[in-house]
N, C-alpha and C positions, 0 to 999 in steps of 0.2 A: 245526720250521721249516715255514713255510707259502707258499711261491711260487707266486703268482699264481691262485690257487685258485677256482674257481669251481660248482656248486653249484645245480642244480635241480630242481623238482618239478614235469614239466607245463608250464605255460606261466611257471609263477610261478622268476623268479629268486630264491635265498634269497641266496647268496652270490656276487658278483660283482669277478673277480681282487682277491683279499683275499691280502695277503705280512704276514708277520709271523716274529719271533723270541722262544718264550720259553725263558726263562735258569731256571738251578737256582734257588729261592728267590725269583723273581718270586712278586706276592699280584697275581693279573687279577679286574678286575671286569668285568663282561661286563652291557650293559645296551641296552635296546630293551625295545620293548611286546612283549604277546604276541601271538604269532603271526609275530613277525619272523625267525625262524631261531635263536634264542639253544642250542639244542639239539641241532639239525645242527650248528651253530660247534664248541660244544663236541666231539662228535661226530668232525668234523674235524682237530681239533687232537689229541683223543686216538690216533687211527688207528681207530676204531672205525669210521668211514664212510671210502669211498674219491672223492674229488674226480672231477666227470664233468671238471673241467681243470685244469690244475696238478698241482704236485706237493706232498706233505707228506712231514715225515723226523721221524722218532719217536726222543729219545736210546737211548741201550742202558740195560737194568736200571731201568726205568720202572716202577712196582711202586703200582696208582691204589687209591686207597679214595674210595667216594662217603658222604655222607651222606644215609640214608635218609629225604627230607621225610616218606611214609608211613606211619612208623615200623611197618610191616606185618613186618618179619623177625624180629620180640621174639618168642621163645619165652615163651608167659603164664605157662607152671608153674615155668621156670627162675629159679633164685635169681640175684641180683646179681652175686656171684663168677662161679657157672656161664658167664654171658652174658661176661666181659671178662676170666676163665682158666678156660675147664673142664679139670678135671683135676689143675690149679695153683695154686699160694698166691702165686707170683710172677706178675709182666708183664716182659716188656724193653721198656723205655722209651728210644731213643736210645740204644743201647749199654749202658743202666744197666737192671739188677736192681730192681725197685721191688716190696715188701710188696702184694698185693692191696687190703687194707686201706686202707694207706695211701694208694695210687691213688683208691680209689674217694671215701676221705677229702678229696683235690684236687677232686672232682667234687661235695664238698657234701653227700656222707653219709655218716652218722656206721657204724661200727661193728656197733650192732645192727640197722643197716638192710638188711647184706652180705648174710644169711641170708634175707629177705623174697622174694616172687617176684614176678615183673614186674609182677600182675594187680593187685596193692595198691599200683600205684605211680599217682601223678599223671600228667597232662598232660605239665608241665614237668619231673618227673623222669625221667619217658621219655624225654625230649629230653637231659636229662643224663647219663642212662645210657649214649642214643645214641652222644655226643659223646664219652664212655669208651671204648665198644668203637672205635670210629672212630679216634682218637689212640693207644690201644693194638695198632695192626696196622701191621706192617713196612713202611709205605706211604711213599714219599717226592712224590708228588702225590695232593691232596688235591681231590676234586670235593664242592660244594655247590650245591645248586640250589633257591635260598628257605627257604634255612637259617633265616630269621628267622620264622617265621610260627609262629603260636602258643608261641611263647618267651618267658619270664618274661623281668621286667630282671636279676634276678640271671642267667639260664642265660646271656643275652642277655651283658654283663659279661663272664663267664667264656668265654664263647667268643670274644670279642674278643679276650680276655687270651691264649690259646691260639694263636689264628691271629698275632700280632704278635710270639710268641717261636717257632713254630714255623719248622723250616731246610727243610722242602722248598719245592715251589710249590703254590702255590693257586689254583685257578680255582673261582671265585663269580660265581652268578646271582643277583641281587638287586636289588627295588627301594627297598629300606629305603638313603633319602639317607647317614643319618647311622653305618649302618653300614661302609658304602661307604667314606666319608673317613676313618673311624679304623682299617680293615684294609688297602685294595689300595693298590699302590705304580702300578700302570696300570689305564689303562681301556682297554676295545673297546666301542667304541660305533656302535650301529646308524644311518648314515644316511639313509636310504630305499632303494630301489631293490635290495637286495640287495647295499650296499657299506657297508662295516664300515671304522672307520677306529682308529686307536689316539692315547691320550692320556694323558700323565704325571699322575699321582696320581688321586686319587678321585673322587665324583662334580662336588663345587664345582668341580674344577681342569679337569675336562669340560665343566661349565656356561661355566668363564672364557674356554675355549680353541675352543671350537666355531665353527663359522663360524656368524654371524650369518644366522638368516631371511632369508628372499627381500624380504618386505614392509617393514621397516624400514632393508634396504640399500637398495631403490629409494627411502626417504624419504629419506635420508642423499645418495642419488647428485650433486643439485641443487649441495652445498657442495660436492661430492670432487670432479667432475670441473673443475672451473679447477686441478686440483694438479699441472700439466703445466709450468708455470714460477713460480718464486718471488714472481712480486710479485700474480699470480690469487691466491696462496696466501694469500699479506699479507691482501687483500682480502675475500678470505670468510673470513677467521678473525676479521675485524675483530668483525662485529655480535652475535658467538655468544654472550662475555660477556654484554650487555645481553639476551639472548633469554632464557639461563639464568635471569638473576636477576627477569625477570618471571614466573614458573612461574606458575600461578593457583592462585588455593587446593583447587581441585576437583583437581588432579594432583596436589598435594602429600598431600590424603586417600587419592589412587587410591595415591601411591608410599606412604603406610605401611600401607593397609591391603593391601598384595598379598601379604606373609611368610602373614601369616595366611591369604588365597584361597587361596597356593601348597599349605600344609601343609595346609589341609581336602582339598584336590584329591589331595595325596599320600596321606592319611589312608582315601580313598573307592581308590585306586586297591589299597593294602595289602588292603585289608576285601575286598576282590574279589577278588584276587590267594589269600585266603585259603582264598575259596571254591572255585577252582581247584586248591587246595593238595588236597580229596574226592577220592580216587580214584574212587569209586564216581557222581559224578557224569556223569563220562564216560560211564559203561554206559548210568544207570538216565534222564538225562536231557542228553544231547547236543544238545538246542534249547538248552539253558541255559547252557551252555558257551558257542555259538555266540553267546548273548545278552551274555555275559559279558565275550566274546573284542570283540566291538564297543565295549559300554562304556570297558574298557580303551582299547583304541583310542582312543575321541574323550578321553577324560580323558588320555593321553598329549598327543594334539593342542592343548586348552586349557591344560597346562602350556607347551607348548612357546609357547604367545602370552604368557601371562603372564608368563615369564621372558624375554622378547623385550621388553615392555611395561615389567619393570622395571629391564633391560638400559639401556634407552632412557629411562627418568625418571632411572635413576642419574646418568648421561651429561650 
């Protein structure tokens, strides 16, 4: 639980009185550009950080497993088994006893793959492997933070599959759309200023549910404000019809070709987002970062008019 929580660095607010509840088996998706706080939030909620106001309450027997984006904690020499039961032929999996084997077997390798050691493994089966050790630990919240990045579509698949049968709770940072709506049951969504707001289901049902831009409620306000008595209402509802059905042909290109702007813009923000994913980046080049950290920025901004823009063609 999170009451009234509030949250700074310097002059810059991150979090500003943010209350919230989560429940055993809540899936949060947590979303904002970077550099908006998504990691203090997190931070926050776990009891990891301490609120400069408000207050937070952590249940009892909280037991967190993250998923490592850097996959930097692979031992290269250790064999498969080793990494997901050293010592063991079994895992407890949910109260259940499960064959090492046959776990690893759920994760998409086969058998004579168990003995092999990490350094001969792929990209994406690192990422698989990960996801083993990860759902193999007594955890009952589950932290991810751009779990989607360099993941095959099968890993990709199978961790869907995972997270949607899974009984504890889960808190994910992601901006992969469509991963979004087919795992978390809420969102927390970054509004500016260091105010975090909460919304039922995934990212679409955020998009449906957000308060509408500044600029296209002042173009709306001309009809809304006569809504003060029923027959002003009559009145500017009248012509809206006939407005609609003269669209010009130029909007009706601009409204089909925006899915497609939307997903290139999403597509440019992932690929960035990926390059973020370098640890080493940080070290060896922190201009780049900071370059980075902008881009994002204004490609969040340009999303946010074009779905504003197609909000308002829909309309």
């Amino acid at each position: 639980e999170l009451e009234h929580v509030g949250k700074r660095f310097g002059d810059k607010i991150v979090v500003d009185d943010y209350s919230t509840t989560i429940l055993r088996g809540d899936r949060i998706g947590i979303i904002g550009p970077n550099g908006a706080g998504k990691t203090t939030l997190l931070k926050l909620i776990l009891g990891e950080m301490q609120p400069d106001s408000g207050k937070t309450r952590t249940g009892t027997n909280v037991s967190v497993a993250y998923f490592d984006q850097m996959r930097a904690q692979l031992d290269e020499n250790a064999t498969l088994v080793d990494i997901i039961s050293p010592g063991s032929e079994w895992v407890e999996i949910g109260g259940t006893r499960k064959h090492v084997m046959s776990y690893l077997g759920d994760f998409l390798f086969s058998p004579a793959r168990a003995g092999s050691p990490v350094r001969s493994l792929s990209g994406g089966e690192r990422a698989r492997l990960l996801l083993a050790r990860l759902f193999a630990r007594p955890a009952n919240v589950l932290v991810l933070d751009e779990p989607t990045n360099d993941l095959d579509i099968e890993t990709l698949e199978l961790l869907e599959e995972l997270l949607q049968e899974y009984q504890g709770t889960v808190l994910l940072v992601s901006h992969d759309r469509a991963f979004l709506n087919n795992v978390v049951t809420q969102t927390i969504a970054y509004e500016g200023d260091g105010r975090w707001r909460d919304y039922v289901g995934g990212y679409d049902e955020w998009v449906a549910q957000r308060p509408a831009p500044a600029a296209p409620a002042e173009d709306a306000a001309p009809v809304a404000r006569p809504a003060d008595d029923a027959a002003a209402r009559a009145k500017a509802a009248r012509p809206k019809p006939a407005k609609s059905a003269k669209m010009n042909s130029w909007e009706l290109r601009e409204l089909e070709g925006l899915p497609d702007a939307i997903a290139a813009l999403e597509a440019q923000q992932a690929e960035l987002a990926g390059k973020l994913a370098d640890g080493s980046l940080y070290r060896d080049a922190p201009a780049e970062v900071e370059r980075i950290n902008a881009e994002l920025a204004k490609l969040e901004s340009e999303l946010e008019e074009r779905f504003a823009r197609w909000e308002l063609l829909e309309a």
